[in-house]
SENU-112237 format. One record per residue (C-alpha): x, y, z. Coordinates in steps of 0.25 Angstrom, whole numbers, plus 5000, padded with zeros to 4 digits. Each point is the difference from the previous one (the first is absolute). Last residue first. Layout:
BEGIN
XYZ;...
This chain:
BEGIN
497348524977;499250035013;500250155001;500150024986;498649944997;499450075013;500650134994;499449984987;498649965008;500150135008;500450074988;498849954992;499150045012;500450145003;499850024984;498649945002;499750095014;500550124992;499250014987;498749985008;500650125008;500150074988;498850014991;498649985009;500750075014;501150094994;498950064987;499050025012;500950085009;499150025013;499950135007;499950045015;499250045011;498549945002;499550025014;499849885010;498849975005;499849854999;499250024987;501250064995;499850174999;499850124989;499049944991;499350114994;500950014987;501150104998;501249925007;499849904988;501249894998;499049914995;499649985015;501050115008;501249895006;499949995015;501650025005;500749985013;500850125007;498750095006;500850125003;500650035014;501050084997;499250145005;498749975003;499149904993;498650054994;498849905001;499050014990;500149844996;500849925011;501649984995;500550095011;499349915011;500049854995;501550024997;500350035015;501549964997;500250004983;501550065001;500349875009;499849894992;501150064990;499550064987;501149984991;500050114987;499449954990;500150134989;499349964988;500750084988;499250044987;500150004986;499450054986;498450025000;499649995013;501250085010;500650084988;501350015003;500750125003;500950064991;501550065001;500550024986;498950064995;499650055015;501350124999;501149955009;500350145008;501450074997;500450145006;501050044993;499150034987;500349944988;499350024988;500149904986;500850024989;500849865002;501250064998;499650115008;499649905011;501349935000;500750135003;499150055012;500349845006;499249895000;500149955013;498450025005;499649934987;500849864999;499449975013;500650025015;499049975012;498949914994;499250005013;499249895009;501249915005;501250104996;500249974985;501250054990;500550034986;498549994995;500050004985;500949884997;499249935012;498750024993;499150015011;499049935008;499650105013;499449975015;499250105007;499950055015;499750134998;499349984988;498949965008;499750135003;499450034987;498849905002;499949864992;499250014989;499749885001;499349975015;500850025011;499849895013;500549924991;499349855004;500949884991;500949975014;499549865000;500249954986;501450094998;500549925012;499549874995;499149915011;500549875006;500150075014;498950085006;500350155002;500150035013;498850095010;499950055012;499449995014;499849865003;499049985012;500049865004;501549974996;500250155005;500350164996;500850044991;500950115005;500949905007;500149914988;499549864995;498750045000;499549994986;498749964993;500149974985;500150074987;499649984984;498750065000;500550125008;500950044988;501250055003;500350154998;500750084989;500750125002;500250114988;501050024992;500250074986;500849944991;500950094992;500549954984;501350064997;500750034986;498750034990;500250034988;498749934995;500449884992;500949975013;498750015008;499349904991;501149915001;500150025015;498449955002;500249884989;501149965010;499250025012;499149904995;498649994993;499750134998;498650034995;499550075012;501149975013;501449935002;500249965014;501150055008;500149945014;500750065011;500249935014;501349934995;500550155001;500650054984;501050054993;499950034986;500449984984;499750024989;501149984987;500949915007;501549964996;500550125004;499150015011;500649885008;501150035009;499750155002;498649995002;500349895010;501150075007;499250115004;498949945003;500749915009;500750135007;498750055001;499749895009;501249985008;499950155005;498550005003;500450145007;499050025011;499850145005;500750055013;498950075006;499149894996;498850044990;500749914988;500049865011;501249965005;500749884993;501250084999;501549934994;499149884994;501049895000;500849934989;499749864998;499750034982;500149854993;499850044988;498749904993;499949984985;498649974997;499349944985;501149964992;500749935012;498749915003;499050035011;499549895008;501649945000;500250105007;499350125005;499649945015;501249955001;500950104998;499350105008;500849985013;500149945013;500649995013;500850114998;498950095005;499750144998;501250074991;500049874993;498650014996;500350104990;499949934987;500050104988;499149944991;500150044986;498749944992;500049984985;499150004987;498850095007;498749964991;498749985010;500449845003;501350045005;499750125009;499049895006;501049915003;501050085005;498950065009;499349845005;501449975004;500650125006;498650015009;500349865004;501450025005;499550135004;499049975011;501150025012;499750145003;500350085013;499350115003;500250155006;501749985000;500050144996;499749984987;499549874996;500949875006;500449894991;500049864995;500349934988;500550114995;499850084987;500650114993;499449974986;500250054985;499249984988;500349974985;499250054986;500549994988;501149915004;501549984992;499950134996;501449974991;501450075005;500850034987;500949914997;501650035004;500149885010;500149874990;501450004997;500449965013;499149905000;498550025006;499149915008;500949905006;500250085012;498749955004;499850125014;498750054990;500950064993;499150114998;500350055015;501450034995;501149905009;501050045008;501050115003;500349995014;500450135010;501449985004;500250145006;498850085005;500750165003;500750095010;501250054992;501549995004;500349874989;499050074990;500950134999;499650115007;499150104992;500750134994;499350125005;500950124992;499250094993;499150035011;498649905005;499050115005;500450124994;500449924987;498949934999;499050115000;498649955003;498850064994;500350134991;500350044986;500349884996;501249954991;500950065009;501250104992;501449954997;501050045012;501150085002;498850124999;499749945013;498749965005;499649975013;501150065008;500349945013;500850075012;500949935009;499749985015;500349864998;498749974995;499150104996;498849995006;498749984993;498650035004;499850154996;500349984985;499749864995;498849975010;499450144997;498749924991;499849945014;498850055005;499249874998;498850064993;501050054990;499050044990;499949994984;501349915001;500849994986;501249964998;500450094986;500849974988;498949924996;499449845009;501049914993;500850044987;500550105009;500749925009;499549975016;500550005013;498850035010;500550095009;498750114998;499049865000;500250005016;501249945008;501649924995;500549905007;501450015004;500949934991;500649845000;500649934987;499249865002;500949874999;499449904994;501149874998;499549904988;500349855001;500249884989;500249885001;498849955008;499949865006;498649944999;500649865002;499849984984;500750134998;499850144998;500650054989;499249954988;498750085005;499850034984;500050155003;501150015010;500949914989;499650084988;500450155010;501449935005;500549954986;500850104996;500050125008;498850104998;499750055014;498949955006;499050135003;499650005015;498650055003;499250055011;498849985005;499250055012;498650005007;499550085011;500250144991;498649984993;499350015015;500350155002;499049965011;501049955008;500750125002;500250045014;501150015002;500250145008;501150054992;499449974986;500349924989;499649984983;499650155002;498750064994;499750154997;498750014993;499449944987;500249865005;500749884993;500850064991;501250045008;500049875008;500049904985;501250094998;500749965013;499849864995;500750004988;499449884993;500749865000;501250055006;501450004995;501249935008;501650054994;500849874994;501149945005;500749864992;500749865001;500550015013;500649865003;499849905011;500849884999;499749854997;501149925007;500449974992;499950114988;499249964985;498850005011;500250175001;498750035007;499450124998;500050165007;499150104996;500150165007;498850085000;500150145004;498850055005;499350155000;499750024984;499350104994;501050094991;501049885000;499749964986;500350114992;501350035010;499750125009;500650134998;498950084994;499049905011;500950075012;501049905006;500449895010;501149944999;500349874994;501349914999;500349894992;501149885006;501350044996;500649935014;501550075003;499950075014;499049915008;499150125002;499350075011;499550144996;500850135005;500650014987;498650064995;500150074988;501449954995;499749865005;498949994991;500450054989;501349904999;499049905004;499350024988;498650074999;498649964996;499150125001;498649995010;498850035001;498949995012;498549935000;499250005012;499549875003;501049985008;499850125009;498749945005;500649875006;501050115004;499150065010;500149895008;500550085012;499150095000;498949895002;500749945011;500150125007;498550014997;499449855005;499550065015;499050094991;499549924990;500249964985;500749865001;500449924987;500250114991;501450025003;500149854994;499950044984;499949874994;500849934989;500049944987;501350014994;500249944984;501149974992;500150054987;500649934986;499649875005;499150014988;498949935007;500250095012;500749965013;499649985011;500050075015;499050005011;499650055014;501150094999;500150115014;500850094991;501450035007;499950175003;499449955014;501349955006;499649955014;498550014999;500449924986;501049895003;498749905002;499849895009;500849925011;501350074997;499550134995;499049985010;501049995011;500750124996;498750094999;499849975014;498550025006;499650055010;501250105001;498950114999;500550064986;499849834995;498550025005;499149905008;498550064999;499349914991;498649995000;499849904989;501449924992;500649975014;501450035004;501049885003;499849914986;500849875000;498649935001;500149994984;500950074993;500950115005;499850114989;500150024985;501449915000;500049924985;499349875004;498849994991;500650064988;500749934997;500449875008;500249924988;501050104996;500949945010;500450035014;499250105005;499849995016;501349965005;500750094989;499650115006;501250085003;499850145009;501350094999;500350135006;500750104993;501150095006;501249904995;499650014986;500450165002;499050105001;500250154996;498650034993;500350134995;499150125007;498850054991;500250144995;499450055009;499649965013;498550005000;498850065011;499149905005;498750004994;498850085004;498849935006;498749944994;498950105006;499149944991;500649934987;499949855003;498950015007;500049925013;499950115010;500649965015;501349994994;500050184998;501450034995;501349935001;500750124999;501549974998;501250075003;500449935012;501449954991;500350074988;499949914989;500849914989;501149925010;499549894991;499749875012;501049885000;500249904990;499549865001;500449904991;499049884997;500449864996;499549894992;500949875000;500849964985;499849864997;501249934993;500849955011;498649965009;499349944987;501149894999;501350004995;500149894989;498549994997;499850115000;501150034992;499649914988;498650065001;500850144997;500849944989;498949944994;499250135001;501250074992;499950165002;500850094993;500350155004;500850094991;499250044989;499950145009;501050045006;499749975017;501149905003;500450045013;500449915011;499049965013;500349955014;499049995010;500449985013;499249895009;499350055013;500149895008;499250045011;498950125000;499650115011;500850114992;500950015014;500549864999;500049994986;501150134999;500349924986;500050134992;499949974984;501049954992;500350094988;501550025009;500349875000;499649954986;500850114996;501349995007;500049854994;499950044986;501050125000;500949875008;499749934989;500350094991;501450055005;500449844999;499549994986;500850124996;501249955006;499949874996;500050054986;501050095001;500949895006;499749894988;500450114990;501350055005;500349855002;499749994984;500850094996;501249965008;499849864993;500050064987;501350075001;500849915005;500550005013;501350045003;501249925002;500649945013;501250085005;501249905002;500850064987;500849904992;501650025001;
């Protein structure tokens, strides 16, 4: 009888059914991994209370070994085309975190505000919990501000990165500003929204800029420190509250750890239980990994995956940031005394090296990301970015005085010195500090190895053994900052292949300038408004031209003025791409006051400009400087250009060439009559003068009221040319950081030479020019109708003007000779000022034919 039970399956069938379910089982289990995690890397959506709307998430895997990035730039226009910028492009964000829990509140001694020495009666510090509390934020305690409305493409870098409000979106004035953020005038919020995240979480940089090197092995930060903005009284509160714009230039080490580590010695800290993302914390430079000693940002890169659709955003690397020069260093030698990069009362603005900023990203080396950064290959025809870098700054107190300054051996000796603690705070690390948790600390252990100093700040009394930093996700930070073309690129992506990026950087110029220019504006504290400069920028670019400079960098700031017009059209197509590049720069002024104002001015944008410029370009230029368009340099003696001048100084040793400056005055011969102002008398009776139109600028402001050589004080005011690969930064009138003030004790011995902590630029690297015989600036500074009311008086022979009331108009000496016995014109007025003979015969004939050719050029393109 034959059974009713169906047989079994064969053997190869069950096998394969045992395979097919382990495989959907596995795939199931990663999708939903996959899925968890693009949930929870997604940033915060509270939109409503961040201010924004449609904040989108962005999700991002992890492919960060090296060799495992690939980018395909047909792929990527392919999926433009296919998606559309708005899928691809990633929207700038800033996270805010809350205030460190670092100091004991009301322990603060603000010191004398009424003295605006930096180091008079300059307070006491507040006193420090320590070690420094853990950092217990979750994703869901930071506020979120996306600015993705304003920067949309790497066509609008750097122009619309958010520095401020822009124009007539600005609610406290730039002079005599009183309105606070302390005082609820103002609402950090809202400007985070409207402006900058910076008053509301001042350890994010306030970037101006960002670019990549030639290389694209580094990305570069320029930035500006915003606690030096405002300087008086009412402004303190807010003040100590930016102290981390000063903190950030501090330097602090860390050690990698796992996330094992991490949660072993600080399970307190948010995580998402099962990411293997790297971990850091904080740590003494014996501990510290070799190229974490002097860091303070992570930087974490994320690219588009175009071989996905649609295109995801994947993590293809973290690297630790490093600073150009180490700033606190470049404080310690600076003055033979006790100096501190900060001080309670604020007000150092005269410290006026730490106004500008720059921090550096290096690109980690992951297949194809550095080649394709350096060629500009990823961003696309649109301006669309592919690749993105998040700064997130690891967040300390501040450290006061050159006895916390957080140095290695090889740097300044085993020893910090200090000859004399004029500040009264060489105790700060003894009497000042409060242990936190009522525990005691121990500053050295025999459980640990020994410091490498013998003083100066102690990081483990300050920091522990156990500060582990938050994870990104839970970290107050930029996120989505776009990666886009180096400067030398010139925005022609076609410059370089990818296998073109590894040669050396060529000095493209010998000689370049940089301009901040508008095409109108306001002096300091509002005291005149110019609108010559359109024609000023000509005649100087031209003239700069014709005497030997190979390239002019205008940094175009009109836009923070008028929108109504810019200096495009005045530079091109007169000017051809060879000859001027121009950045378009709207950023505001953040204090237009004058230098003797209670709260001094901080030209914030201009510096900034400076800044950046040196940085964009002096790599691929020998000499270089930053001028005003009121400035001319005109080679002198047997120099025929400011070319042959540099080449001889090169020849010499010489690293920076000073200009002394003087003021220059218009020429009576070439004014007019002028009433056309309250102090200026009438139509019948015009009580000024104003230059007559047609002239040159240089032409009618040839009368130096100093002759060569020019006195010492007009150092004061000087302008340099300098060898950018020499001179590491330049504020306006100074060579701040140079090659020599951060050379360290070990590099000096190498070199077997002295060094002293105290470090002043000796004159063979430093000269100043010889006024006849090598070079000479002309400084023609506007005279306003106005400034010459009741000219017939102060100008009179014998006649001595009271205070501020100098004669404003110039009579040249005959022959340039103030010796002879002719003192006075035949109408009575006394001879003041200097003619430049070799400008008058030799140059300005030279400029009023090159002014010519490229009007007719431009009349031939205009027509044509």
């Amino acid at each position: 009888m034959q059974s009713r039970n169906k047989s079994p399956l064969p053997k190869w069938l069950f096998s394969c059914a045992v395979v097919w379910i382990a495989v959907n089982f596995i795939t199931i289990i990663s999708l939903q991994e996959h899925l968890s995690s693009l949930i929870e890397s997604s940033p915060p959506t509270n939109a409503a209370e961040a201010g924004v709307s449609n904040v989108k998430p962005t999700p991002t895997s992890d492919t960060s070994s090296p060799g495992a990035f690939h980018f395909d730039r047909k792929a990527a226009e392919t999926a433009l085309q296919t998606h559309g910028h708005d899928e691809i492009f990633q929207p700038l964000r800033a996270y805010i975190e809350k205030p460190l829990n670092d100091t004991v509140p009301n322990t603060i001694d603000k010191g004398n505000l009424n003295d605006k020495r930096p180091k008079i009666e300059a307070g006491r510090p507040a006193m420090w919990y320590v070690p420094l509390s853990l950092r217990e934020n979750t994703p869901d305690d930071l506020r979120v501000f996306e600015y993705g409305h304003k920067l949309r493409s790497c066509n609008d870098m750097p122009a619309k990165l958010p520095v401020d409000r822009g124009l007539g979106k600005h609610v406290a004035p730039n002079v005599n500003n009183r309105k606070t953020f302390s005082s609820g005038q103002l609402d950090k919020w809202e400007e985070a929204k409207e402006g900058t995240p910076v008053q509301a979480d001042p350890f994010l940089p306030w970037i101006h800029d960002m670019f990549p090197d030639s290389s694209g092995s580094v990305i570069h930060f320029i930035a500006q420190n915003k606690r030096r903005c405002n300087s008086g009284k009412v402004h303190w509160d807010d003040i100590h509250a930016l102290e981390p714009q000063v903190t950030i230039m501090q330097p602090v080490s860390v050690k990698r750890i796992d996330e094992t580590t991490a949660q072993e010695l600080a399970p307190s800290l948010w995580s998402d239980g099962k990411s293997s993302d790297q971990r850091y914390r904080l740590a003494p430079h014996e501990e510290a990994d070799a190229d974490a000693m002097f860091t303070r940002f992570i930087c974490r890169y994320k690219a588009m995956d175009y071989s996905k659709s649609p295109p995801e955003l994947i993590t293809v690397g973290e690297t630790l940031s490093t600073y150009p020069y180490n700033y606190e260093f470049v404080n310690y030698r600076k003055d033979v005394g006790d100096l501190s990069m900060l001080t309670p009362k604020g007000k150092d603005n005269a410290m006026f090296w730490q106004a500008q900023q720059r921090f550096d990203c290096p690109v980690p080396d992951n297949g194809d990301l550095r080649s394709m950064i350096a060629s500009g290959e990823g961003v696309l025809s649109d301006g669309t970015p592919s690749v993105y870098v998040d700064f997130v700054p690891i967040r300390t107190a501040p450290r006061y005085g050159k006895q916390m300054s957080y140095f290695t051996p090889d740097m300044a000796g085993e020893m910090i010195r200090f000859p004399q603690d004029s500040l009264g705070w060489g105790d700060l690390s003894k009497s000042n500090i409060v242990p936190a948790n009522g525990k005691v600390m121990n500053n050295i252990s025999d459980d640990h190895p020994p410091r490498l100093m013998k003083n100066g700040f102690d990081a483990r009394l300050f920091w522990g053994d156990s500060h582990v930093i938050p994870r990104i996700e839970a970290s107050g930070r930029w996120e989505n900052l776009p990666v886009c073309q180096p400067p030398t690129n010139n925005v022609n992506k076609g410059d370089k292949t990818l296998t073109e990026v590894n040669k050396p950087v060529e000095k493209k110029h010998k000689l370049a300038a940089c301009l901040w220019a508008s095409a109108s504006f306001k002096t300091r504290g509002d005291a005149q408004a110019v609108s010559d400069t359109t024609s000023r920028l000509i005649e100087w670019i031209e003239f700069h031209l014709l005497v030997g400079f190979d390239h002019i960098y205008v940094y175009d700031n009109t836009g923070a003025h008028t929108d109504e017009v810019s200096l495009e059209s005045t530079l091109f197509p007169r000017f051809l791409d060879s000859e001027v590049t121009r950045i378009d720069w709207p950023c505001q002024v953040c204090n237009n006051n004058i230098p003797a104002h209670e709260n001094t001015g901080e030209r914030s944008s201009q510096y900034a400009a400076e800044n950046s410029c040196r940085a964009r370009y002096g790599p691929t230029t020998e000499w270089m400087a930053s001028f005003d368009t009121d400035e001319y340099l005109i080679p002198m003696g047997r120099f025929n250009s400011m070319r042959e001048v540099v080449d001889d100084a090169t020849n010499s040793g010489t690293q920076i060439l000073t200009f002394k400056s003087t003021r220059a005055a218009p020429q009576r011969t070439y004014m007019e009559p002028f009433h056309e102002h309250k102090d200026c008398g009438t139509v019948s009776d015009p009580g000024c003068l104003s230059v007559q139109p047609g002239h040159l600028f240089a032409e009618v402001y040839n009368c130096d009221f100093e002759a060569p050589p020019k006195p010492g004080w007009a150092e004061r005011a000087k302008k340099q040319l300098y060898r950018s690969e020499y001179v590491l930064a330049h504020y306006v009138h100074y060579a701040t950081v140079t090659q020599g003030l951060v050379e360290t004790i070990e590099e000096a011995k190498e070199a077997n030479h002295k060094w002293d902590m105290h470090f002043r630029e000796s004159r063979d690297k430093d000269k100043i020019t010889d006024e006849s015989n090598q070079a000479v600036m002309l400084h023609t500074k506007t005279t306003v109708p106005e400034y010459t009311t009741e000219w017939k008086e102060r100008c009179a022979f014998g006649v001595t003007p009271g205070h501020g009331k100098n004669c404003r108009v110039g009579f040249p000496w005959p022959s340039n000779d103030d010796k002879g016995d002719e003192k006075a014109t035949p109408e009575g007025y006394g001879y003041n000022c200097f003619t430049n003979v070799k400008l008058s015969e030799v140059w300005l004939p030279k400029l009023r034919e090159a002014m010519k050719q490229r009007n007719s050029r431009v009349t031939s393109i205009t027509k044509s």
